[in-house]
C-alpha positions as CSV (number, residue, x, y, z in Angstrom):
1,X,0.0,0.0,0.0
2,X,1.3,3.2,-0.9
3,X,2.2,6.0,2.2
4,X,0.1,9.0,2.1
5,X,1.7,11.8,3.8
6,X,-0.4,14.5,5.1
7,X,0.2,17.8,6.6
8,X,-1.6,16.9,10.1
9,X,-0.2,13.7,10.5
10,X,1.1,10.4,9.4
11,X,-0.1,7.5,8.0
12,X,0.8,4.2,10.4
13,X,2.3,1.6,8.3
14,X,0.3,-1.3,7.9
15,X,2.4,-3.7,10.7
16,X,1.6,-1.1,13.1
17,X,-2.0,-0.8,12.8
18,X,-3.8,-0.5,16.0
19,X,-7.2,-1.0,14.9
20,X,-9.6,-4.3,14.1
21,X,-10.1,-5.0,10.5
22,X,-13.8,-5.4,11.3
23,X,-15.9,-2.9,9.6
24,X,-17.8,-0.8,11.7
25,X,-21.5,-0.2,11.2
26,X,-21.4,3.4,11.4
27,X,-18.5,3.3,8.5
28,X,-21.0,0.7,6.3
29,X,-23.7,3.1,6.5
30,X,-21.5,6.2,5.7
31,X,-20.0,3.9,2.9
32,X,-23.1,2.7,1.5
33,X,-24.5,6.2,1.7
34,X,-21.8,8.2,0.0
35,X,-21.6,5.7,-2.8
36,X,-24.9,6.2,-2.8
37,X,-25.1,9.7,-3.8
38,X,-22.6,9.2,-6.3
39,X,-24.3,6.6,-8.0
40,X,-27.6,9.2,-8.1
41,X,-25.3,11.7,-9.4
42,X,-24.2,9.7,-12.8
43,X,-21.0,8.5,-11.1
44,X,-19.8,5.1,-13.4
45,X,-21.0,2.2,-11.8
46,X,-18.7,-1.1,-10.7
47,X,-19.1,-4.1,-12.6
48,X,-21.4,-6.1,-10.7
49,X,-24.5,-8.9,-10.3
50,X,-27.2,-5.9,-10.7
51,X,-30.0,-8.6,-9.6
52,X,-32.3,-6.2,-11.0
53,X,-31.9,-3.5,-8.9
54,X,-32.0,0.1,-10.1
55,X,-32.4,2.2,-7.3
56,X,-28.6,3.8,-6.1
57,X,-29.1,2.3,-2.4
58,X,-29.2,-0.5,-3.6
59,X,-27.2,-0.9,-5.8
60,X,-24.8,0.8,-3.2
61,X,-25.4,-1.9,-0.9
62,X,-24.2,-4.8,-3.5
63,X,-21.2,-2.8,-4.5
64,X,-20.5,-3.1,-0.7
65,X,-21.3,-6.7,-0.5
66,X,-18.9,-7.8,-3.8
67,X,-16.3,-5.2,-1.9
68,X,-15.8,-3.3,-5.3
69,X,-16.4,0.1,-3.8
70,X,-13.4,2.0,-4.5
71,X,-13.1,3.9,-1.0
72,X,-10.1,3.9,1.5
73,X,-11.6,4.4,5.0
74,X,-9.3,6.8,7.1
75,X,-9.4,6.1,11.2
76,X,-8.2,8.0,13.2
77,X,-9.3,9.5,16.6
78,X,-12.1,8.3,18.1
79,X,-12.6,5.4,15.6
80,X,-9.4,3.8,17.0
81,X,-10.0,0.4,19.6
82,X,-11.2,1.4,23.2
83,X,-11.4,5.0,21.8
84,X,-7.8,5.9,21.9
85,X,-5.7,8.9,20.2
86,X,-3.3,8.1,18.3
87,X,-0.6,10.6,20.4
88,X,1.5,11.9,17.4
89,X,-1.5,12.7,15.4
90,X,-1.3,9.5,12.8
91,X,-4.4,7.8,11.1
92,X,-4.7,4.9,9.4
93,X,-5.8,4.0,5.8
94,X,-8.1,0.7,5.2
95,X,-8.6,-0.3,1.5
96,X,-12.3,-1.5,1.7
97,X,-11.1,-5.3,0.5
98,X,-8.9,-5.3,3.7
99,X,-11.6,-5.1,5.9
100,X,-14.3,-8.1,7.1
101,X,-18.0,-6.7,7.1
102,X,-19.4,-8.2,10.0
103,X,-23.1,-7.9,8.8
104,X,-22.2,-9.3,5.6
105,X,-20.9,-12.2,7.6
106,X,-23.3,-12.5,10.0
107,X,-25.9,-12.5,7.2
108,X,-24.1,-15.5,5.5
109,X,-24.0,-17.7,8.4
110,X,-28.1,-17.8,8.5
């Protein structure tokens, strides 16, 4: 993964990461629902199993499910574990394929 250097702090390599790769469900919804605008808006769709569906939240939703939304989800401050700063300001980047959706796999288990 490429470093992404920033002016208020600095990207944790990926060995250091502090945080679950679990994805959170406040992070799903903004995901789904950002894509989702963007899909309304004319952005070009991924290539995915449609199943029909027309309507951008849903469509959202698959993209989310086939992990072929092409976001990189930035932690840092209170989304860290037990709610800890980072002290010298870092964050760190997820690609949305390096994270588990644990409503996706709870779904899959019923």
């Amino acid at each position: 993964m490429e470093e992404i250097e920033q002016s208020s702090g600095e990207r944790q390599p990926n060995a250091r990461r502090v945080t679950r790769n679990t994805l959170t469900k406040y992070e799903r919804a903004r995901l789904i629902g950002a894509r989702a605008v963007q899909l309304a808006h004319g952005a070009p769709m991924a290539e995915i199993d449609r199943k029909g569906a027309v309507d951008p939240l849903e469509l959202a939703r698959i993209e989310l499910l086939e992990k072929k939304i092409p976001f990189i989800i930035r932690r840092a401050g209170s989304w860290l574990l037990h709610h800890r700063y980072l002290p010298d300001g870092s964050f760190e980047d997820w690609k949305l394929s390096e994270l588990d959706d644990a409503k996706t796999d709870f779904d899959a288990r019923r």
